[in-house]
N, C-alpha and C positions, 0 to 999 in steps of 0.2 A: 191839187190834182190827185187823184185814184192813186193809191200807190200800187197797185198791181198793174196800171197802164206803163210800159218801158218806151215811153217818149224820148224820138231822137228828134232833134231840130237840126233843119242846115240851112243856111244862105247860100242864095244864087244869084248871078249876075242873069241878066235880057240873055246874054249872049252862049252861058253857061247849056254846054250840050245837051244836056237832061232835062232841062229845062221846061220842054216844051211837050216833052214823052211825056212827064209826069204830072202837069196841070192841063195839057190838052182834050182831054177828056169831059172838065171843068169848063174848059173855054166853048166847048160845042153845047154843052147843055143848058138847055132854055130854060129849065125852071133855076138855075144858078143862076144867072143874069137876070130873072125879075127878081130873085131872090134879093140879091145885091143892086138894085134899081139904076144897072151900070153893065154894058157888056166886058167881058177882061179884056183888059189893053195891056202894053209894054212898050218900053223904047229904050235904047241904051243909059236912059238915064235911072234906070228902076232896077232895083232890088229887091229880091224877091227869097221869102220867111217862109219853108216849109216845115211842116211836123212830120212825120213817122210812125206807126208804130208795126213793127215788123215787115219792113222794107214797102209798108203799104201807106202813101200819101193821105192823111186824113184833114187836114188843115193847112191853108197857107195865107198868103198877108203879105204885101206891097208895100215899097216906098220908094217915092219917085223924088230925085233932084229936082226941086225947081232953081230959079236964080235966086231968089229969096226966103226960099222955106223949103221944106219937105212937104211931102202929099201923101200920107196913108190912104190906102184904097185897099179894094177887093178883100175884105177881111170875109177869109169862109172855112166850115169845120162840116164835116159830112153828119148828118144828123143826128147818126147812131151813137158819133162820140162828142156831141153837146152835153154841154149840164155836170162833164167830168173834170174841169181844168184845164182842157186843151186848149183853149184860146188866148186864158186868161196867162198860159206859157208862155203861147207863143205872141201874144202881144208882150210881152214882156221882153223876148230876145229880140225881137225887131225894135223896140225901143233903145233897148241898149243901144244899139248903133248910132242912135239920134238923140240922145239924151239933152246934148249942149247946143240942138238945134230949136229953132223956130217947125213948130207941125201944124197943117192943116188937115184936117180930113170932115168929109161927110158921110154920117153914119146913120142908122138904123135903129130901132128897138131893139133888135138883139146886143145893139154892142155900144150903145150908147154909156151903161152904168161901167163899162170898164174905161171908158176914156174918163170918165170924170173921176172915176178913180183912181186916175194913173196921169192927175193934175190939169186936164183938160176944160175948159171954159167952154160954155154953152156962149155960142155968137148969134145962133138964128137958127127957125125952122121952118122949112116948106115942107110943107105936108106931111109924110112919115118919116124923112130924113132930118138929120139934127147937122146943123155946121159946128166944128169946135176947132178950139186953138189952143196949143198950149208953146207958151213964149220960151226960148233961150235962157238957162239958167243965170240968174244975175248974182253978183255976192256981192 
């Protein structure tokens, strides 16, 4: 990352009051959702990875409980601060969370090279999306 970006990250719960002030904005905009070929959803089961940089939301990132795995979704960085590090952060603190878990997600050209580099298995693709999976740490 830029080292003159002063990136703050936080974690949110569905239910967390801020929540919804702060990626609402994101949830109503159309070209964000073909963007992510997915509208924003949430439910009590999700978690939710925002970034910062001076109290202004530039990136956030999803993970949802399933019964059996986690579900990484909605991975987005506002355009102006792509290409800096900010994602490749903030997938990295949302990982932490889930490290010792089973992840699914379906992803895009943009963010496909960092799951595979952040131990993710190519499972399948339709069309411009990539499915991947990356299994529960085993020793």
């Amino acid at each position: 990352m830029k080292k003159d970006l002063q990136l703050k990250m936080l974690e949110y719960s569905h239910s967390h009051p801020s929540l919804w002030t702060e990626i609402g904005r994101f949830c109503a905009d159309r070209e964000v959702s073909k963007e992510l070929g997915i509208n924003i959803t949430s439910n009590d089961n999700c978690s939710w990875f925002l970034a910062f940089i001076d109290n202004r939301l530039i990136g956030f990132c999803c993970a949802e409980n399933k019964k059996d795995h986690i579900v990484f979704k909605h991975d987005f960085v506002v355009k102006s601060f792509r290409n800096n590090g900010v994602y490749k952060e903030l997938f990295k603190f949302r990982l932490l969370s889930f490290k010792d878990k089973r992840i699914k997600s379906v992803c895009n050209e943009n963010s496909i090279g960092t799951y595979l580099l952040n131990g993710f298995k190519l499972t399948g693709i339709n069309g411009k999306y990539k499915k991947v999976i990356k299994h529960e740490k085993t020793n």
